[in-house]
N, C-alpha and C positions, 0 to 999 in steps of 0.2 A: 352534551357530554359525549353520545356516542360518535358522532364528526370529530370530535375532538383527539376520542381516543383512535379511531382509523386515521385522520389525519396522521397522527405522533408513529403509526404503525407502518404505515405508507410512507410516513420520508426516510422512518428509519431502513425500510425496505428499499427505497433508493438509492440511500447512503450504501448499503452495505453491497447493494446491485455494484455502486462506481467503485468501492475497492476491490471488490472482483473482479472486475475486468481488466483491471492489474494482470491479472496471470493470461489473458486470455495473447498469444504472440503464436499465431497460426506458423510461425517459420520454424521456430524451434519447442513447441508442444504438443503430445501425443491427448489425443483426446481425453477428457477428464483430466491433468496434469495440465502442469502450465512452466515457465518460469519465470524467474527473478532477478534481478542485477541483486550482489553480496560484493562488495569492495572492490570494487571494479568487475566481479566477475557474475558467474551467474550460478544459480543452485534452483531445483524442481523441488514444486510440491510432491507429496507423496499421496495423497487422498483429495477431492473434492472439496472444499473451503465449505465451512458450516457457520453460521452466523452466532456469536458469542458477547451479545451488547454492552457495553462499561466495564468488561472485564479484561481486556487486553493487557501484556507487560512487555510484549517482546515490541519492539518501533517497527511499525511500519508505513513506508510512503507511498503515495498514491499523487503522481502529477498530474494535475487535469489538463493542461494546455502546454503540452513538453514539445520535444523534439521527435521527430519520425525519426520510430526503435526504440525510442522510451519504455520500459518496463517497470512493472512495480517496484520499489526497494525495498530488502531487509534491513532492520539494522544488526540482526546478529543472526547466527544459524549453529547449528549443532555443533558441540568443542566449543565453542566460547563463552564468556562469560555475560549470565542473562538472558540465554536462552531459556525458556521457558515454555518446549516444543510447541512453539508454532500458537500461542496465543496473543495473534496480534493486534496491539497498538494504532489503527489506523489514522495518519496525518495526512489532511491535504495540503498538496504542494503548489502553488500557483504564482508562474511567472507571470511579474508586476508589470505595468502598462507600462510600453517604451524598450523592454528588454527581449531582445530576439530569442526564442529558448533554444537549450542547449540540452546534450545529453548529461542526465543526471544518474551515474552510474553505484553511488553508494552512499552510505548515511553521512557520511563526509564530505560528502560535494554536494547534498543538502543545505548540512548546516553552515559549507562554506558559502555557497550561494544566499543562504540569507543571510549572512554577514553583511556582505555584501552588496545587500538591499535588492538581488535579483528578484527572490521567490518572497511569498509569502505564504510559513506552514499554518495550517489551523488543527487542531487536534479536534477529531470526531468522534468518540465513545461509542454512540450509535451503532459507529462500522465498524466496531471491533468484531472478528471472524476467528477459528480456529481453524491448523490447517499446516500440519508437519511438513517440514521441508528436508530436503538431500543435498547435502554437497554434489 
């Protein structure tokens, strides 16, 4: 039982390690800080990402096998509707075998990508994180 329960504890720890590293874009983030693609554009955390398990509401995507400058995506940010500062939704994004990846710059070129039948998202609970963001 106790492998069982560090196993469950340790993957959820590595889940939530991969959607962190969404922010992590050494070209445009100042230590502790990170940013984001928001509808084509980009918007920073304002705090450190804290781990927040099955409780996410705001979307967020995480590509594991994107295009070089891929970054995390939001799907919503401060002003709009469903934000829910920064309690996010973590989905994995993964381009399907046979499909070159491409930049995937907002929650719309997501969902049109799997339309599409490029990407395949998975919704992780596990890596649900909290973690305010900035226009």
């Amino acid at each position: 039982m106790k492998r069982l329960i560090a196993s469950s504890i340790l993957g959820g720890a590595l889940l939530l390690g991969t959607a962190l590293s969404a922010f992590a874009d050494s070209s445009n983030a100042a230590v502790g800080f990170g940013t984001l693609f928001y509808n084509g554009g980009t918007i920073h955390t304002v705090i450190p990402p804290a781990a927040f398990p099955n409780s996410g509401t705001d979307p967020f995507y995480k590509v594991t096998n994107g295009a070089a400058g891929q970054l995390g995506i939001a799907g919503v940010a401060p002003g709009t509707a469903g934000y829910h500062g920064g309690a996010w939704a973590v989905n994995l994004v993964t381009f399907n075998d046979g499909v070159a990846p491409y930049l995937l710059a907002g929650a719309t070129a997501v969902q049109t990508a799997a339309a599409a039948g490029d990407v395949t998202v998975t919704r992780v609970p596990a890596a649900d994180f909290r973690c305010p963001v900035q226009p």
